[in-house]
C-alpha positions as CSV (number, residue, x, y, z in Angstrom):
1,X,62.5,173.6,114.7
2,X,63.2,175.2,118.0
3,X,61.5,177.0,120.2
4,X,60.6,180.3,118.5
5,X,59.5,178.8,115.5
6,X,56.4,177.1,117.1
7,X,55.5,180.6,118.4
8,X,51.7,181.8,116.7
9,X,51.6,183.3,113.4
10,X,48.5,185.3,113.0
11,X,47.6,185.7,109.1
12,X,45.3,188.6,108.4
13,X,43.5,188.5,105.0
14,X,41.3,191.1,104.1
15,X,38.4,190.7,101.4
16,X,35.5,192.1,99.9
17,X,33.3,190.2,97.4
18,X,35.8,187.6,96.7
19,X,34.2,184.4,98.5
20,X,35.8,182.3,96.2
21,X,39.1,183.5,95.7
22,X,39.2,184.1,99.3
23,X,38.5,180.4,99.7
24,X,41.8,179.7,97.9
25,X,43.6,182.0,100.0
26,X,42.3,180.6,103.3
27,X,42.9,176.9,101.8
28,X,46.5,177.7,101.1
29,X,47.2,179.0,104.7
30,X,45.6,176.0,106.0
31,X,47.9,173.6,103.6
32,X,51.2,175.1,105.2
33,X,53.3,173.0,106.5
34,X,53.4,174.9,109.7
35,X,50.6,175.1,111.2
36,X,50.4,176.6,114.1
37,X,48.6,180.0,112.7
38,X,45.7,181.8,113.5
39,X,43.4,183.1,110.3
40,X,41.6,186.0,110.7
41,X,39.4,187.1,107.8
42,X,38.4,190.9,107.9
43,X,35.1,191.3,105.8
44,X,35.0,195.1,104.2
45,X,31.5,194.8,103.7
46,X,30.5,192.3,101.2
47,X,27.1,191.1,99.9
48,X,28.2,187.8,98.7
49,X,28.3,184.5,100.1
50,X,32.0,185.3,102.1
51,X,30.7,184.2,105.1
52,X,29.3,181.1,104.9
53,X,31.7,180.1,102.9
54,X,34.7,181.2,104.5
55,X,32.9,180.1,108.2
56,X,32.5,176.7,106.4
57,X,36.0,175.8,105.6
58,X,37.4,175.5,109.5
59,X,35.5,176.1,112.4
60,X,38.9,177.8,114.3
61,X,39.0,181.0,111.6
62,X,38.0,184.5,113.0
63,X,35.6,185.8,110.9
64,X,35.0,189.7,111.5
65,X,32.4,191.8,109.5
66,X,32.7,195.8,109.4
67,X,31.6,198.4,106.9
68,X,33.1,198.7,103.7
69,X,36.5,201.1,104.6
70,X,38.9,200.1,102.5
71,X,41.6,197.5,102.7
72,X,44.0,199.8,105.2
73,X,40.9,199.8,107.9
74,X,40.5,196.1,107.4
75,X,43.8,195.3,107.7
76,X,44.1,197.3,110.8
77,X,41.3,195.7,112.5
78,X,42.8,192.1,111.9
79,X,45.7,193.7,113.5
80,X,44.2,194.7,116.5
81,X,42.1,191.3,116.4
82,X,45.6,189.3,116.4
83,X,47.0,187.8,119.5
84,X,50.6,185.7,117.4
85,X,53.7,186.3,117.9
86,X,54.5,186.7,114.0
87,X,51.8,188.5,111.6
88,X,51.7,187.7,107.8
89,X,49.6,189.3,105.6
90,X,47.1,187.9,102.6
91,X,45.2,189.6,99.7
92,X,42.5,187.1,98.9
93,X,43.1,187.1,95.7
94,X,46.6,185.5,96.4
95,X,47.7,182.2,97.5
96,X,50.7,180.7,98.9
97,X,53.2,177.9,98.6
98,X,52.8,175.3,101.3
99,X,56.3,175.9,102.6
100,X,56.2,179.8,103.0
101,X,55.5,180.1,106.6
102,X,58.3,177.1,107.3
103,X,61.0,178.8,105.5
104,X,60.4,182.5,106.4
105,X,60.3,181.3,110.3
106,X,63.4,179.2,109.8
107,X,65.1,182.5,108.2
108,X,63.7,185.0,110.6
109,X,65.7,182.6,113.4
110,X,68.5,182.8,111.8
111,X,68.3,187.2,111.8
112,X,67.5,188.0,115.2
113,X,67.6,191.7,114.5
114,X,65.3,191.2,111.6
115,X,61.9,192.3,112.2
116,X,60.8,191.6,108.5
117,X,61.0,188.5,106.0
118,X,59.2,189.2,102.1
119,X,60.0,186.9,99.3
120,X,59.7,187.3,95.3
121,X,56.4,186.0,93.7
122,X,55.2,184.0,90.9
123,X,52.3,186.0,88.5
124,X,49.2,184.1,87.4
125,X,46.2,184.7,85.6
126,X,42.5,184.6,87.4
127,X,43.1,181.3,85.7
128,X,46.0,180.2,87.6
129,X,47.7,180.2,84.3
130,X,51.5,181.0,85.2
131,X,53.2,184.5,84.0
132,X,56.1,185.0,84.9
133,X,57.6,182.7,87.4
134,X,59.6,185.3,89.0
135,X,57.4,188.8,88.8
136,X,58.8,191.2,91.9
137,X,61.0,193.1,90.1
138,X,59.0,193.3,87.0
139,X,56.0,194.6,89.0
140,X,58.3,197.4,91.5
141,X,60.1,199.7,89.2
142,X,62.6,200.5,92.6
143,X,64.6,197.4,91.4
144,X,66.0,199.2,89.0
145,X,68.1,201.4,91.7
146,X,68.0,198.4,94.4
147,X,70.9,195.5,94.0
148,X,70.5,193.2,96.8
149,X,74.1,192.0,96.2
150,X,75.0,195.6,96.8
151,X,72.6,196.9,99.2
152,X,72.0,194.2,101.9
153,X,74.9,194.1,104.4
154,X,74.9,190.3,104.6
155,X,73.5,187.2,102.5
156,X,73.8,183.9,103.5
157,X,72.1,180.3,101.3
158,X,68.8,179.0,102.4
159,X,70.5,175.6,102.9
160,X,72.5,176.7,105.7
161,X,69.3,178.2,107.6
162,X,66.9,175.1,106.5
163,X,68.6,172.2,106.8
164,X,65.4,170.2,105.1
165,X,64.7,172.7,102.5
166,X,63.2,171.7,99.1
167,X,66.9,170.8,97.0
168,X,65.6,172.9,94.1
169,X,65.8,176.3,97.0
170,X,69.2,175.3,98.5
171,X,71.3,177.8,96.8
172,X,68.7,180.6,97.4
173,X,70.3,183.6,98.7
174,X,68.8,185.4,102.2
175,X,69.9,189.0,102.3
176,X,69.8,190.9,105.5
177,X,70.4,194.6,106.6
178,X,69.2,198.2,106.9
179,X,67.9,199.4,103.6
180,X,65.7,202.5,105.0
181,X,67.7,204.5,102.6
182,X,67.2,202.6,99.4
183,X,63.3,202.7,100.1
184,X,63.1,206.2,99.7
185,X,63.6,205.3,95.8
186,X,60.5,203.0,95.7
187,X,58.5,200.0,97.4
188,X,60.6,197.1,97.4
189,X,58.5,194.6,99.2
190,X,55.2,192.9,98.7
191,X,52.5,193.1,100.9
192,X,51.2,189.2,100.7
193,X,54.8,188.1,100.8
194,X,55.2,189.2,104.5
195,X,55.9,188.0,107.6
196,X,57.0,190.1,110.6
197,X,57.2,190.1,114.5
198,X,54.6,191.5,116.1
199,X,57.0,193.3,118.3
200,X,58.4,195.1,115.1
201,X,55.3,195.8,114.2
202,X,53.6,197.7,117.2
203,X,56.9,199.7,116.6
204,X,55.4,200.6,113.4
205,X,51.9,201.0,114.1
206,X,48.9,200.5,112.0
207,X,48.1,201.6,108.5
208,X,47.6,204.9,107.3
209,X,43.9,205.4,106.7
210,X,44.7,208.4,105.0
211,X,46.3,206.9,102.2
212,X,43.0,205.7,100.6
213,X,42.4,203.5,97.4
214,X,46.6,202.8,97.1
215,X,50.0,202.8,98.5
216,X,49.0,202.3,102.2
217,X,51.8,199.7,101.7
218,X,54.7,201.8,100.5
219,X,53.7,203.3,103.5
220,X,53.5,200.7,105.9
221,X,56.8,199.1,104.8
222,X,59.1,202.1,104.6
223,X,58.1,202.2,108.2
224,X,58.8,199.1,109.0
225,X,62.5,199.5,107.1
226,X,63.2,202.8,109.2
227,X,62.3,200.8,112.8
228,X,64.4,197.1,111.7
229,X,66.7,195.5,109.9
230,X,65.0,192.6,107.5
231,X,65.4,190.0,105.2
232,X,64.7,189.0,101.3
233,X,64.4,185.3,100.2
234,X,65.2,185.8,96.7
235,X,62.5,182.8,96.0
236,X,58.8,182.9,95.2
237,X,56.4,182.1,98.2
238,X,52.9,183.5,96.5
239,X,51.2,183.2,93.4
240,X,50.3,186.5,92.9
241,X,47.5,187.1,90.2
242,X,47.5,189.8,88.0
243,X,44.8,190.9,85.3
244,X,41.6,191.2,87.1
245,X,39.5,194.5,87.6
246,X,39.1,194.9,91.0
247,X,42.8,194.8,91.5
248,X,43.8,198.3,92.9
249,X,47.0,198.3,90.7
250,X,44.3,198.4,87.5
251,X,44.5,202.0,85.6
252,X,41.5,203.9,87.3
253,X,43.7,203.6,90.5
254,X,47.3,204.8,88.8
255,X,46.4,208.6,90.0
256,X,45.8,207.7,93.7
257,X,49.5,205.0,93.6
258,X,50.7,208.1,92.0
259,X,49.5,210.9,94.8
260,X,50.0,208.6,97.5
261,X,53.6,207.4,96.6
262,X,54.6,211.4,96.9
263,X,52.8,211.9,100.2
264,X,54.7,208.8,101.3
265,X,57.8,210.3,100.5
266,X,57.3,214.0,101.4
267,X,56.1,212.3,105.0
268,X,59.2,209.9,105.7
269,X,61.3,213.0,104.7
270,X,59.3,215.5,107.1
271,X,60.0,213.4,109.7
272,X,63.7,211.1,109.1
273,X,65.5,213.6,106.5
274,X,68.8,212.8,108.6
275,X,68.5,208.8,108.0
276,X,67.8,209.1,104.4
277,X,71.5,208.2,103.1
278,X,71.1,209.1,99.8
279,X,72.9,211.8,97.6
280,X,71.6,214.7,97.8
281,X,70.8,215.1,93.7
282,X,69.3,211.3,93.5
283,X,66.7,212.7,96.3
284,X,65.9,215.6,94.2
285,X,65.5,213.5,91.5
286,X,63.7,211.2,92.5
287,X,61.4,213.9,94.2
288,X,61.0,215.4,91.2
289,X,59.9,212.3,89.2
290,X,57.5,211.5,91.6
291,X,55.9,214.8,91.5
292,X,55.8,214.9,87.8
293,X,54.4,211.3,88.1
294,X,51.4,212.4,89.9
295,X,51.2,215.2,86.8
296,X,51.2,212.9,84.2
297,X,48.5,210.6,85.9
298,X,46.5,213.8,86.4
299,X,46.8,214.6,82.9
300,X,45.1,211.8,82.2
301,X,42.4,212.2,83.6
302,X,41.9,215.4,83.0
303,X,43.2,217.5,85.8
304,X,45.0,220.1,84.2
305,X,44.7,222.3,86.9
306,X,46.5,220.1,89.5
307,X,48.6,218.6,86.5
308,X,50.0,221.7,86.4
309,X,51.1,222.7,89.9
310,X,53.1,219.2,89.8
311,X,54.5,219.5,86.8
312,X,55.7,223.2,88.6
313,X,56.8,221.4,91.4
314,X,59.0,219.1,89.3
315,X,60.5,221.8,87.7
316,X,60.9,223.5,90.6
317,X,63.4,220.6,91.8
318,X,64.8,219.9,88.3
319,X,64.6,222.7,85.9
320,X,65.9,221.3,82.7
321,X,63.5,218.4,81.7
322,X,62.0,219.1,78.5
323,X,59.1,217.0,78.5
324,X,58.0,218.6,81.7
325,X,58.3,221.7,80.4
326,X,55.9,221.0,77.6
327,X,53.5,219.0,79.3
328,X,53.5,222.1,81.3
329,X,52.5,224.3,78.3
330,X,49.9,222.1,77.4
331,X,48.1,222.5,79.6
332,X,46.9,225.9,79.2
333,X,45.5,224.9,76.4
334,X,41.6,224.8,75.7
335,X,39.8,221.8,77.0
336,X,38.4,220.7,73.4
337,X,42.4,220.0,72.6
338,X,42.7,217.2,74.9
339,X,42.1,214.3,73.1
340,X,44.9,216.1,70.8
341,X,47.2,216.2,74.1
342,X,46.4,212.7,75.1
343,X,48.3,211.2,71.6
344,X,51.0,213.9,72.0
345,X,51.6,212.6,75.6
346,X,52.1,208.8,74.0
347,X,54.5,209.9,71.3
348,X,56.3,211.7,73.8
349,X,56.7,209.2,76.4
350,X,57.3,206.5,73.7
């Protein structure tokens, strides 16, 4: 590998009450085949046994304890606490493959002007049972707009990058270009998949504190699209697990993906409405699901009074959506019909 690739990765994993899982994570950054990283482990606060165990495992991690702030604030003080050249990031309920710091480095050498490498990812059970063995595009509903064969200006195989790749990843595709635009539609990339230069990043900044509970990495990576071009590996690198309830994609957090997703979007077009390539209806559209989003998730849970002024807000954009327009009606209605609305709401959406 030359000379770049033996430059410091620093791999930030935040956690909170997860000493075991977060075992596994730490285990699987310290079976990479490259291994010239530096693990930093942001406790948010918990009561369990994290420390010791963690401290336990290798005597080089950093180890930092603060007050339960959420997973933006921890990840932002592993960020100031890094000193590599390259910063990846781990939830600690994930793990990765041996080879996923090896390959993204070898990739990101090939892209010079790519600031960012993120990868697909296999979905397991708390089990480690495998799900699906390829779950990115099952888990981000902005595939459904997004073709990498389309969007990404060039593409080139792993085998041509990595001469001593695994034979069962030669004929993996790398995509590279500017897809700002096309993130506008949705998150396309996956926070534990990452790895990006740290000079890309301090170009980006930190994470958004105000985007509490969810989305802070919708956030995070539109930014990061808007300042660089970057690269998919169209392979798995993480087993990513799915299922478990203090996940913050479980349902109790669907309202705040929901609000934050349409502050991320109202932000980015506040402040780059020129660079947004788009046509001008699929913005409105897409505006207008994503305020009608956040009125369904209200709904819900209750909030008919803010349900409402989305469900305005999406008409506002796009008058002539009949399910908005009745969801709209209902609610006005008395709060002893809700349970009634809730099973209208699921025959409607069916």
């Amino acid at each position: 590998m030359g000379k770049e690739s033996r430059e410091l990765v620093s791999v930030i994993i935040p956690t909170y009450n997860r000493a075991q899982k977060c075992k596994a994570a730490v285990e699987s950054v310290l079976s990479q085949s490259y291994d010239n990283v530096e693990i930093i482990v942001v406790d948010d606060g918990s009561n369990d046994d994290t420390k010791e165990i963690i401290c336990g495992l290798d005597f080089n991690i950093k180890y930092i304890f603060q007050c339960n702030a959420g997973v933006s604030a921890a990840r932002n003080t592993g960020l100031k606490a890094a000193s590599g050249d390259y910063i990846a990031f781990l939830d600690s309920d994930d793990v990765w493959l041996p080879w996923k710091l090896e390959a993204q480095l070898r990739v990101l050498q090939a892209f010079p002007k790519a600031g960012m490498i993120w990868t697909d990812m296999t979905a397991v059970n708390e089990n480690g049972l495998i799900l699906h063995t390829s779950y990115l595009k099952r888990m981000y509903g902005a595939y459904e707009f997004f073709d990498c064969d389309k969007q990404f200006a060039k593409r080139r195989e792993l085998s041509e990058i990595w001469k001593e790749c695994p034979a069962a990843y030669a004929n993996v595709k790398c995509y590279t270009g500017n897809i700002f635009s096309w993130m506008f539609m949705g998150n396309l990339v996956h926070t534990s998949t990452v790895l990006l230069r740290r000079k890309c990043q301090e170009k980006v900044g930190l994470f958004d504190l105000d985007l509490i509970r969810s989305g802070e990495d919708y956030d995070f990576h539109f930014r990061t699209c808007r300042v660089s071009e970057v690269v998919y590996l169209d392979m798995p690198s993480i087993h990513y697990q799915v299922g478990a309830e203090d996940q913050l994609t479980e349902r109790k957090y669907k309202v705040w993906i929901a609000r934050n997703n349409l502050i991320t979007l109202k932000k980015m077009l506040s402040v780059a409405r020129n660079e947004i390539c788009l046509p001008r209806h699929m913005i409105k559209e897409h505006l207008a699901w994503s305020y009608a989003w956040v009125g369904f998730t209200e709904f819900d849970e209750h909030q008919r009074t803010r349900a409402r002024i989305h469900f305005w807000q999406s008409l506002r954009l796009s008058p002539f959506q009949v399910k908005i327009i009745i969801f709209l009606i209902l609610t006005f209605l008395p709060t002893r019909m809700s349970e009634g609305m809730r099973e209208l709401k699921k025959s409607l959406m069916k």
